[in-house]
C-alpha positions as CSV (number, residue, x, y, z in Angstrom):
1,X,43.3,129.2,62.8
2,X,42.8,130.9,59.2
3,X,42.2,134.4,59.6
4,X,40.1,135.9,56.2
5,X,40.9,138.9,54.6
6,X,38.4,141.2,52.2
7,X,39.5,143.7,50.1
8,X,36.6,145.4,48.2
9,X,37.0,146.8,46.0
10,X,40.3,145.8,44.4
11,X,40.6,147.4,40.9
12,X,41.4,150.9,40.5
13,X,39.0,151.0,37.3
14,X,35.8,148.9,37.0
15,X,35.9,148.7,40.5
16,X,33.6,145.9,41.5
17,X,36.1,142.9,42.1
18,X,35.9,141.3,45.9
19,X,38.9,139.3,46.8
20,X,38.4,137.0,50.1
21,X,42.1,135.8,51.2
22,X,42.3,133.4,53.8
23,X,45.6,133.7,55.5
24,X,47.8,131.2,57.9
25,X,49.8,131.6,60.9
26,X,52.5,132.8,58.9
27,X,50.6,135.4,57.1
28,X,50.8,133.4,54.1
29,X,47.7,133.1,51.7
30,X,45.9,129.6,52.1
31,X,42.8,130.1,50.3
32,X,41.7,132.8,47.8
33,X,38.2,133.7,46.6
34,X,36.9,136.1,44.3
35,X,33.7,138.0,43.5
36,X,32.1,139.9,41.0
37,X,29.4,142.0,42.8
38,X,27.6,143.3,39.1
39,X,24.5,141.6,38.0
40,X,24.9,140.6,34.6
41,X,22.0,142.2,32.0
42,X,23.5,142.7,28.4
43,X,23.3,139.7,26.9
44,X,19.5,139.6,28.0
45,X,19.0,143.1,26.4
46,X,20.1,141.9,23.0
47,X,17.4,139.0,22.9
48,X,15.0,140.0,19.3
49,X,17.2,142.4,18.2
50,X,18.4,142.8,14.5
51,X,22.0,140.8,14.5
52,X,23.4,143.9,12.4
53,X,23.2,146.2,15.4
54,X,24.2,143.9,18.0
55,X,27.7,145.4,18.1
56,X,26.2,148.6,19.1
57,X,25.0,148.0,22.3
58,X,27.6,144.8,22.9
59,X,30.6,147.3,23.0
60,X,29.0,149.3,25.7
61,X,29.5,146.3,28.0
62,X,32.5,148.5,28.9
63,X,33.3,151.7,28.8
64,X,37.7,151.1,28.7
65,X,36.9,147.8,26.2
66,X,34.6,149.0,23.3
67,X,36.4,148.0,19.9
68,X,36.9,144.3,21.7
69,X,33.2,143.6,21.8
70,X,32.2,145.3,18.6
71,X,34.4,142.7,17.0
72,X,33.7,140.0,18.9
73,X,29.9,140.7,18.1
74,X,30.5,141.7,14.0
75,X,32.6,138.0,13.7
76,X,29.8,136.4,15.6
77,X,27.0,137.6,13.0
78,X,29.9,137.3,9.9
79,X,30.5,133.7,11.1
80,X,26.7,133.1,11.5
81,X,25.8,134.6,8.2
82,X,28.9,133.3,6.5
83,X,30.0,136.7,5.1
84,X,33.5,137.3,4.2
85,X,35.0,140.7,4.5
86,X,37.6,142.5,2.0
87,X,41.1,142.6,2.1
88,X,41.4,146.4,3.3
89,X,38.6,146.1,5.6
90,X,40.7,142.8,7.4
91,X,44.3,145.1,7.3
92,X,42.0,148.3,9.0
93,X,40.0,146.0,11.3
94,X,44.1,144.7,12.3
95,X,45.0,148.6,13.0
96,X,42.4,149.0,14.9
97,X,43.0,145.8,17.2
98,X,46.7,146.6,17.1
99,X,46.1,149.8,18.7
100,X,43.8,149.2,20.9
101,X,46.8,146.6,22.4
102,X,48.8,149.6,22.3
103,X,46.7,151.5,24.2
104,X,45.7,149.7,26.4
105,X,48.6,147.8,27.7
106,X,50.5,151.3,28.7
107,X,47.5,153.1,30.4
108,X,47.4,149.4,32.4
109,X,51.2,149.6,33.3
110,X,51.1,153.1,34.3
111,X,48.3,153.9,35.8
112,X,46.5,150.8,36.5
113,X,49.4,148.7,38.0
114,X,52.7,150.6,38.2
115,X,51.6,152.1,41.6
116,X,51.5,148.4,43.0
117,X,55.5,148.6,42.5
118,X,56.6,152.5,42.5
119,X,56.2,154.2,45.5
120,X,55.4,158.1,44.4
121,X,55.8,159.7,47.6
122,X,59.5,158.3,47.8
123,X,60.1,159.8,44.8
124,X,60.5,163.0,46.6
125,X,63.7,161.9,47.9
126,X,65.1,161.4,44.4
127,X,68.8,163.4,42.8
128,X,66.9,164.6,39.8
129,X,70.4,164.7,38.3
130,X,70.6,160.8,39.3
131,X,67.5,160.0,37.2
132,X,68.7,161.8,34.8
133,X,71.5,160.0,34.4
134,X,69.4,157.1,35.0
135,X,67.1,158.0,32.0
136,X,69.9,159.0,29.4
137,X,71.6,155.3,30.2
138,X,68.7,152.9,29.6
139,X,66.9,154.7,26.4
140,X,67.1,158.0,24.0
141,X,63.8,159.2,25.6
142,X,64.2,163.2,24.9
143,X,62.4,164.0,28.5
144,X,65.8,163.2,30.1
145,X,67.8,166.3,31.8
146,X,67.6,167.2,35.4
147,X,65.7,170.1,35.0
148,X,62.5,168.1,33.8
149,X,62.7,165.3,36.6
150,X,62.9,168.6,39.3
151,X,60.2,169.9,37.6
152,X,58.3,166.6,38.0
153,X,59.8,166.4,41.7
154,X,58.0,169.9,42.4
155,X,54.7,168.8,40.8
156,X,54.4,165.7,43.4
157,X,55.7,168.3,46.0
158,X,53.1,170.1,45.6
159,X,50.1,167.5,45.4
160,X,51.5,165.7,49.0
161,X,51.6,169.4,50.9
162,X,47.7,169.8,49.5
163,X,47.2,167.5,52.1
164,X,45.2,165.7,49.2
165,X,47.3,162.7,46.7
166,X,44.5,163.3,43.9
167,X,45.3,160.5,41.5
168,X,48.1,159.1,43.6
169,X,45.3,158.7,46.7
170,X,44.1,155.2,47.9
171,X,47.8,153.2,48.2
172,X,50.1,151.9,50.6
173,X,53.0,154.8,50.5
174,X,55.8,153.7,52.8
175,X,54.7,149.9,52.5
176,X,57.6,147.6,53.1
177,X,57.7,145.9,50.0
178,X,58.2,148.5,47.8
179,X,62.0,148.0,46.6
180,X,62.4,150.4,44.2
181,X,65.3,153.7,44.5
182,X,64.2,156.9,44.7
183,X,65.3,157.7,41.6
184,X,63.8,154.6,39.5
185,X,60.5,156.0,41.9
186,X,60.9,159.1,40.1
187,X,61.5,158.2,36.5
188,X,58.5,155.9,36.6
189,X,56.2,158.8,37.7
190,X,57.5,161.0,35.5
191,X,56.9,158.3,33.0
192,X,53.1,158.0,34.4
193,X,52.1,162.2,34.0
194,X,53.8,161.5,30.4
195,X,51.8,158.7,29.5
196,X,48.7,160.6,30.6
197,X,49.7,163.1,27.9
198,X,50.5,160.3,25.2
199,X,47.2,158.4,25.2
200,X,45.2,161.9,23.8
201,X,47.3,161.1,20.9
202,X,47.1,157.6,21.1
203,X,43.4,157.2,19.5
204,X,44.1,158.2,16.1
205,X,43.8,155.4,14.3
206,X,40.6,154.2,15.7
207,X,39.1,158.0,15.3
208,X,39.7,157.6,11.9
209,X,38.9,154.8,10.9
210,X,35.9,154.3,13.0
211,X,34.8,158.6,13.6
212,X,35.2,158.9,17.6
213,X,36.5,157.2,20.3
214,X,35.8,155.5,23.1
215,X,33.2,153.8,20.8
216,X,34.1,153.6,17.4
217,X,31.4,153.0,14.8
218,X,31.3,149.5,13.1
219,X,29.7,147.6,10.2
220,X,29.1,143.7,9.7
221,X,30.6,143.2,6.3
222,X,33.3,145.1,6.7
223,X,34.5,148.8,8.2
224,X,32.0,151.9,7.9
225,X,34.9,153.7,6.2
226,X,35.6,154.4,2.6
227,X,38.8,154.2,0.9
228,X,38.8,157.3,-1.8
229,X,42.0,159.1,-2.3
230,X,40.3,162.1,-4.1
231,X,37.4,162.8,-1.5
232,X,37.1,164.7,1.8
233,X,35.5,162.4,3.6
234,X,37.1,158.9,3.1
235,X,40.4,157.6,3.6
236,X,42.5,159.8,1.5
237,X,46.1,160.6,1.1
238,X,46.2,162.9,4.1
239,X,44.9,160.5,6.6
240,X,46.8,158.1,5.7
241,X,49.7,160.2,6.6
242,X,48.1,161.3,10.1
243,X,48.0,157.2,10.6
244,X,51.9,156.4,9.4
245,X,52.7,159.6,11.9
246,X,50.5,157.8,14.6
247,X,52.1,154.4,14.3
248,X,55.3,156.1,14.5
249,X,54.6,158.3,17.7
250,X,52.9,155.5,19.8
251,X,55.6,153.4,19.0
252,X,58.4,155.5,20.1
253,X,56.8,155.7,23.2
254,X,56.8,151.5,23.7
255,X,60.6,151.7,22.4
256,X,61.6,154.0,24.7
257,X,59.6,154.4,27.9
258,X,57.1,151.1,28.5
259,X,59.6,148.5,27.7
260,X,62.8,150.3,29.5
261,X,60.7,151.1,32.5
262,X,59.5,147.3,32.6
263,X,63.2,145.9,32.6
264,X,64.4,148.8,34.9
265,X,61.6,148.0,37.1
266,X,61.3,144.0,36.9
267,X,65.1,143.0,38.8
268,X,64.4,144.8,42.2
269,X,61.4,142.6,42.5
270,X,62.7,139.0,41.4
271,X,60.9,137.2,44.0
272,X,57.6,137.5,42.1
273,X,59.1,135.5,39.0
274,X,58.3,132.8,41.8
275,X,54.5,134.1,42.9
276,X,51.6,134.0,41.6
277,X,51.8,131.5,38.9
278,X,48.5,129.9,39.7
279,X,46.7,127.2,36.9
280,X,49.2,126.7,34.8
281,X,46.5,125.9,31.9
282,X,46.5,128.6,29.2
283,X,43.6,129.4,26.4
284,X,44.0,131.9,23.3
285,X,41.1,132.4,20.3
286,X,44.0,133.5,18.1
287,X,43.9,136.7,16.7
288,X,45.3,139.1,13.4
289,X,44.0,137.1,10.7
290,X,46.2,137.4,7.6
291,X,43.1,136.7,5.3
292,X,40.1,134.6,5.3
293,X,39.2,134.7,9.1
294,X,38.3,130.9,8.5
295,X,41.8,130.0,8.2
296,X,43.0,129.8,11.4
297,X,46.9,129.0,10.5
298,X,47.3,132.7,9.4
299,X,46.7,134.3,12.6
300,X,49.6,136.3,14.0
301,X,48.6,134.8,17.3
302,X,47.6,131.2,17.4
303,X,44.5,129.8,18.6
304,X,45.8,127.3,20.9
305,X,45.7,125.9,24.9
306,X,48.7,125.1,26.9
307,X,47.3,122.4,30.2
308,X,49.7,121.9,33.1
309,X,52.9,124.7,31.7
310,X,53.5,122.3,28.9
311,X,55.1,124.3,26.2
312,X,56.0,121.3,24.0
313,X,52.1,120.6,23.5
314,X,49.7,123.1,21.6
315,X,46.4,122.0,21.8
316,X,43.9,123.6,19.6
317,X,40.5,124.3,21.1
318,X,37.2,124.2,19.2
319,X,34.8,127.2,20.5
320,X,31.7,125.5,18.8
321,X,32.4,121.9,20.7
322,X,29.4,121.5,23.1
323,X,31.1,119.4,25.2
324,X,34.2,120.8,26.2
325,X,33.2,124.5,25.7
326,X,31.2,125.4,29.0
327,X,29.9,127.6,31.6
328,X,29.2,126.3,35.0
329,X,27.1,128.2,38.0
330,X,27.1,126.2,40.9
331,X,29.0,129.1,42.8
332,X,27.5,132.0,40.6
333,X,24.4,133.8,41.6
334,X,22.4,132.1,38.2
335,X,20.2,129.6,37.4
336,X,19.8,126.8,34.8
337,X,16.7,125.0,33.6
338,X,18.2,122.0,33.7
339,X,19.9,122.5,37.3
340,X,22.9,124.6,38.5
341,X,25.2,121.2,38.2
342,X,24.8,121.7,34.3
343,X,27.9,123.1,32.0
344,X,26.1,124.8,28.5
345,X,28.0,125.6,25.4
346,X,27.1,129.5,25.3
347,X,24.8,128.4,22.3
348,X,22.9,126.7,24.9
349,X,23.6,129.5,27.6
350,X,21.3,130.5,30.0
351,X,20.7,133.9,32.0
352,X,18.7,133.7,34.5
353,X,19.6,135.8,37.3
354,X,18.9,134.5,41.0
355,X,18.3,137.1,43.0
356,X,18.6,135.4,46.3
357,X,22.5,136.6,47.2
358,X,23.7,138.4,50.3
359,X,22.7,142.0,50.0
360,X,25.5,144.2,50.6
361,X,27.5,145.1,52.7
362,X,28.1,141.9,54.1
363,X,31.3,140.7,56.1
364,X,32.3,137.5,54.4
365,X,30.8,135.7,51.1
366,X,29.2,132.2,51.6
367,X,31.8,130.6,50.0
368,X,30.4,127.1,50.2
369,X,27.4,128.0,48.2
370,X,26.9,130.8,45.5
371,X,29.1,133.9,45.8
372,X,29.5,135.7,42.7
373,X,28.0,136.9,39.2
374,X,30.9,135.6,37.5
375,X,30.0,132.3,35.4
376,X,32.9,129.6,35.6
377,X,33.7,129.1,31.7
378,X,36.2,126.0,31.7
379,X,37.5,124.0,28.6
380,X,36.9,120.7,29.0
381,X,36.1,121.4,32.5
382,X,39.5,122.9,33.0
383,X,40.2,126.3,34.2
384,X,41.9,128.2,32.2
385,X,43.9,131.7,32.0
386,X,43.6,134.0,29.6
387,X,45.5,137.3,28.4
388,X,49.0,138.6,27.5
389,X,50.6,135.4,29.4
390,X,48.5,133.2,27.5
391,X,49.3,134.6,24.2
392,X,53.4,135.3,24.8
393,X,53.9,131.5,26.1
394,X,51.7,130.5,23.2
395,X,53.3,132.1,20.6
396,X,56.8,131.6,22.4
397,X,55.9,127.7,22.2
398,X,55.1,128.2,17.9
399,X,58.2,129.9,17.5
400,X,57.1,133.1,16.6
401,X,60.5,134.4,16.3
402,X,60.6,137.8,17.5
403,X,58.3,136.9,20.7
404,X,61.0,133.9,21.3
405,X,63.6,137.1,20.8
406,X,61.9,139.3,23.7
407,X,61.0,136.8,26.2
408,X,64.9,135.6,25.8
409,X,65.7,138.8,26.2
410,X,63.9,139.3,29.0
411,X,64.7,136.1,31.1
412,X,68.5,136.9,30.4
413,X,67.8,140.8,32.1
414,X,66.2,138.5,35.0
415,X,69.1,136.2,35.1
416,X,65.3,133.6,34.9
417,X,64.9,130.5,33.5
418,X,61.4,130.0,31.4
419,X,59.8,128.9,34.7
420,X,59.8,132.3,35.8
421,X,57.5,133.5,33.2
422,X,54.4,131.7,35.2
423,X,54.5,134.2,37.6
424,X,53.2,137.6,38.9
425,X,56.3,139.3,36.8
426,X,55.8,137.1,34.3
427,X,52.4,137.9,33.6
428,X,53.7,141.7,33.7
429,X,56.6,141.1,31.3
430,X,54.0,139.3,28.6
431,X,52.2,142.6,28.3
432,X,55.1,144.4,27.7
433,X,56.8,141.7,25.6
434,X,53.6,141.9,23.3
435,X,52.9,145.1,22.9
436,X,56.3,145.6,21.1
437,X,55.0,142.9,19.0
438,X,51.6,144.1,17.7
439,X,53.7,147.6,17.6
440,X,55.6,146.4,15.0
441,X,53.1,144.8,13.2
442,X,50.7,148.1,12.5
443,X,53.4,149.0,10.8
444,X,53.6,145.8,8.6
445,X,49.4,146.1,8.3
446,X,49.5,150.0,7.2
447,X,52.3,149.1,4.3
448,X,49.9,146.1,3.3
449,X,47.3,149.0,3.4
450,X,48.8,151.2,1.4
451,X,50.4,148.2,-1.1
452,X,46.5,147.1,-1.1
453,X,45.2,150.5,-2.5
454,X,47.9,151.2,-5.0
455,X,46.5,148.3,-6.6
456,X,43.3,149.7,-7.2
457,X,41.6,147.6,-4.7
458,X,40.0,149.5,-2.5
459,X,36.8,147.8,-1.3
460,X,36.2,148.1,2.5
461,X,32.6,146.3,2.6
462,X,30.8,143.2,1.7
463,X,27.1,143.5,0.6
464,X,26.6,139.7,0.1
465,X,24.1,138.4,2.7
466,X,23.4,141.8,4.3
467,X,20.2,141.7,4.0
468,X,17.7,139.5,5.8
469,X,15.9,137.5,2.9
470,X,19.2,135.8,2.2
471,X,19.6,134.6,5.5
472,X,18.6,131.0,6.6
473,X,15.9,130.4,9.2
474,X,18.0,129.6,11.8
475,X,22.0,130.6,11.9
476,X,25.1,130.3,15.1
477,X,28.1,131.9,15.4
478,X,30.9,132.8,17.1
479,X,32.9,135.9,17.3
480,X,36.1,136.3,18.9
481,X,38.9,138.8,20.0
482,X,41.6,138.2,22.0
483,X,41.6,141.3,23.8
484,X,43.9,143.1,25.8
485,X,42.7,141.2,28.5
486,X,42.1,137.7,27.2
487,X,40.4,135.3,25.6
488,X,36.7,137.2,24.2
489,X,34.2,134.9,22.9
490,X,30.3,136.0,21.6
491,X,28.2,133.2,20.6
492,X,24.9,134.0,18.6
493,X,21.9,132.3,17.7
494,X,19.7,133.8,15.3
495,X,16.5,132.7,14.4
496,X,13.4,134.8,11.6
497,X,16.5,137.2,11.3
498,X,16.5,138.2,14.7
499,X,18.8,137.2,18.2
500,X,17.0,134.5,19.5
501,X,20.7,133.9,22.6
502,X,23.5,136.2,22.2
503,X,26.5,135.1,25.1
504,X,29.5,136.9,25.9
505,X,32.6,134.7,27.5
506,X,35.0,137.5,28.0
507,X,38.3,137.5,29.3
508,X,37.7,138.6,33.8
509,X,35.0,135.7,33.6
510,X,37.6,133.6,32.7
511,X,40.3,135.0,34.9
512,X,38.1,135.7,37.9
513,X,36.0,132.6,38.2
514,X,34.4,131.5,41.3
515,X,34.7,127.6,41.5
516,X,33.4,125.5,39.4
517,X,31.0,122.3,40.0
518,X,34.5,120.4,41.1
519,X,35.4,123.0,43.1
520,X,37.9,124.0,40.7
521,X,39.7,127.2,41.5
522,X,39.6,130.1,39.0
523,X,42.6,131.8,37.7
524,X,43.2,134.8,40.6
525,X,42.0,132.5,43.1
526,X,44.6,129.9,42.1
527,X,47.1,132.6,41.4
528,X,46.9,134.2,44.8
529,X,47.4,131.1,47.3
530,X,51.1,130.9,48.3
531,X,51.6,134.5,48.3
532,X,52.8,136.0,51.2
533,X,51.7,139.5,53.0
534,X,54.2,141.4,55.2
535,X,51.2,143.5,56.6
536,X,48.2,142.5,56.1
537,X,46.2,145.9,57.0
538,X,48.0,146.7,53.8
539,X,47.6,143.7,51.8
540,X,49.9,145.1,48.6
541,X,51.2,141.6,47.7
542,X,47.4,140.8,46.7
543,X,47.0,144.0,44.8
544,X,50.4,143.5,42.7
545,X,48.6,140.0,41.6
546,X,45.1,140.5,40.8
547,X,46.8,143.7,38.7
548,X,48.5,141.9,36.7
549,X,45.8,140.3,35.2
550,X,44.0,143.9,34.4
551,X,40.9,142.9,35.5
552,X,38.0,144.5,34.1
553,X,34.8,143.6,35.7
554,X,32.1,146.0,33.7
555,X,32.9,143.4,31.0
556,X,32.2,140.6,32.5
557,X,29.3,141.4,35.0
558,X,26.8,144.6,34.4
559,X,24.4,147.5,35.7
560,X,24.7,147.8,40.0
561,X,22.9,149.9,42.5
562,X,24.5,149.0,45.7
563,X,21.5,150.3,47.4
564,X,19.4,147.0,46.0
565,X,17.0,149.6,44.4
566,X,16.1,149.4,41.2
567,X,17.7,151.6,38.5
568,X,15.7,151.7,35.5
569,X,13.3,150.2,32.8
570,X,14.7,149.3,29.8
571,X,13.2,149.4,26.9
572,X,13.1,145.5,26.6
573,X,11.3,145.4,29.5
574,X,13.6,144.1,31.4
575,X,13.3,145.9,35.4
576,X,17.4,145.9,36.2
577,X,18.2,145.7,40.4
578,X,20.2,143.9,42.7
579,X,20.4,142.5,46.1
């Protein structure tokens, strides 16, 4: 008999993922489901609001993900209103995107999923002349001599003798499949207290361009900043210089830390180029427009599907067809009008929460009726996953040659064919693989910027159709990003000038699905079946998964109280709880 086992909650940010394994004899996973426990409330909140400040409270969704939704939602009302930004504003907007990949992808390696593979407390038993060695061979990395790694030896000394792991608490020291040597244990979390270091520098770009981060202010029509070469407070000659230094520091850091560690890391685990490989359909929005967002065939990374692993076969989705662009609820704690059978397009989307879920805590889900606040988006009523993976095999299947270059690369280091890449380490390897490549490109978009202003043109906003007499009675939209994470979508209706639906697709709805209407798994649930556990108490193998899709469940399910109380009246009106 199945045995079922919970792990809640998964993520070590945005922690409010379930995952429900079912596992055989063998302790081998059967069955997978997964749960968002978050009601969903932001989309609702938006409702009557003025489509120019949507972004505003859209990129609060998420407190790890807020320049994804402010573009989304700024493309959404663009596209709606048909307003076409500036040359410079599309290289900045590019910058910023480019390094929030950056970003993002090496706090996720580190310190969101490296743990699943590097055991810390072995590191202790490390030669920090070994690693040195060790570091010296595989990269020019200055942090390299023996000194520093016993320095970084007595720092994780000192944390385990506390009697209290701090950041390195919550995990499965000693687990059998950890793999690694003690001294590739000990470059990686040396590697991990540097990268904590590195991402306080890391920000630049979107501080200046956008005045702060985490939250960086926007415009529809454009960027809020100026470009003035002579003035204090716009883009002048010295900040351009703090951003060419910025582009150059982050980058070192890719060249010479992320992407060694990942192929130092990736050949003591080969066996997961075989797990985890789960749909096998892929969906990418495209993103890095070259110009005219409109014109689809300039973007760096196409907008394209891949069904059943078929890399000879680029299909190009339509986000505005009705019939193949869906969401579907019959396992999701919502409700349609129409019946919970129904798909909508997102310009037809509906949410209405049902408040008639288990209240936690709660031993197992219900998993033949309703058991998450996830939607199911599918394309064409396929499942689909999104992120790095989705975008590496995509543009590996164009031709894009210096992705074709690195995943070759790579598969050679793995001694892999292309089969591996759908896969647990695959999935992994596409993160790294393409933060090299949108690396490399800031440093094409700044000389673009820089070619751009020497020409005199130096507009960064579009005043055309800002204001709301020039807008038609009724406009849609759609904004995109392909995030870090995946596949963003916001669809917008707006009607008198004001949000009459506003609906966010984003990339952990896709990812982690409940089943759909045809009891179609979504993308961890599918991922995870096959995989096997060597202790289940200490279910690791799950955990290396789910991780390496980076999910991030604020975005795609909002505002909890796990007491069932209510927290709040908003100013809408709306009275937020949960059960």
């Amino acid at each position: 008999m199945a045995s079922r086992l919970v792990i809640d909650p998964i993520t070590r940010i945005e922690g409010h993922l379930r995952i429900e394994a079912e596992l055989d004899a063998n302790n081998v996973v059967s069955n997978a489901y997964s749960s968002g426990t978050m009601v969903r409330g932001i989309e609702i909140i938006l409702n009557g609001r003025d489509p120019r400040e949507a972004w505003a409270f859209a990129q609060r969704v998420c407190g790890v993900c807020t320049t994804v939704h402010a573009f989304a939602s700024i493309r959404a009302v663009e596209d709606a209103l048909g307003i076409t930004i500036p040359k410079a504003a599309n290289l900045i907007r590019n910058l910023m995107i480019a390094q929030q990949y950056v970003h993002d992808h090496v706090m996720h390696f580190y310190h969101l999923h490296a743990l699943d593979w590097v055991d810390v407390v072995n590191a202790l038993k490390a030669d920090p002349a070994a690693t040195s060695a060790l570091q010296q061979k595989i990269s020019p990395w200055p942090n390299s001599s023996p000194g520093y790694f016993a320095e970084v030896q007595a720092k994780v000394q000192a944390i385990v003798d506390s009697g209290q792991l701090s950041i390195f608490a919550n995990a499965y020291w000693g687990h059998p499949a950890y793999k690694l040597p003690p001294e590739v244990n000990l470059l990686a979390v040396a590697h991990y207290l540097e990268a904590l270091d590195w991402q306080a520098r890391a920000t630049a770009i979107h501080t200046i361009f956008g005045g702060k981060n985490p939250h960086p202010n926007f415009v529809v029509g454009g960027v809020p900043m100026p470009i003035d070469l002579n003035s204090d407070t716009a883009l002048n000659a010295e900040r351009l210089a703090v951003i060419n230094d910025s582009i150059a520091f982050i980058t070192r850091f890719v060249d010479e830390v992320y992407l060694p560690d990942v192929l130092a890391i990736a050949p003591f685990y080969k066996e997961y180029a075989a797990i985890g490989g789960g749909l096998g359909n892929f969906l990418s929005w495209g993103e890095f427009p070259a110009g005219d967002i409109a014109d689809t065939s300039s973007y760096l990374v196409p907008r394209a599907a891949i069904l059943n692993r078929d890399l000879n076969n680029l299909v190009v989705p339509d986000p505005r067809d009705a019939a193949k662009m869906q969401e579907f609820i019959s396992h999701s704690w919502y409700r349609y009008s129409g019946g919970d059978d129904l798909g909508l397009h997102p310009w037809q989307g509906e949410t209405a929460l049902n408040f008639t879920g288990p209240k936690p805590p709660y031993e197992q889900l219900e998993v033949e009726q309703k058991y998450s606040w996830l939607k199911a988006p599918r394309w064409n009523e396929t499942p689909m996953e999104v992120g790095p993976l989705a975008r590496v095999l995509i543009m590996y299947a164009a031709g894009h040659s210096q992705t074709k270059e690195l995943v070759d690369l790579t598969l050679k280091t793995l001694d892999a064919p292309v089969e591996a890449l759908f896969s647990t380490l695959g999935r992994t390897a596409a993160r790294a693989i393409e933060t090299k490549v949108f690396a490399d490109a800031m440093r094409g978009y700044y000389d673009d910027l820089v070619a751009t202003i020497r020409t005199g043109d130096t507009r960064t906003f579009n005043r055309d159709r800002w204001e709301p007499l020039s807008w038609p009675a009724r406009a849609q939209g759609f904004g995109f990003m392909e995030a870090p994470r995946g596949a963003l979508g916001h669809w917008v209706v707006i009607e008198n000038g004001k949000i009459a639906n506003y609906q966010m697709v984003v990339p952990t709805t896709w990812n982690a699905s409940p089943r759909d209407h045809k009891g179609q798994m979504g993308a961890y649930e599918a991922s995870l079946v096959g995989t096997p556990l060597a202790k289940p108490e200490w279910p690791l193998e799950i955990l290396r998964t789910v991780h390496s899709f980076d999910p991030c469940m604020a975005c795609a399910i909002h505002m909890v109280d796990a007491t069932g109380r209510d927290i709040g009246e908003l100013a809408t009106g709306l009275n937020v709880c949960v059960r």
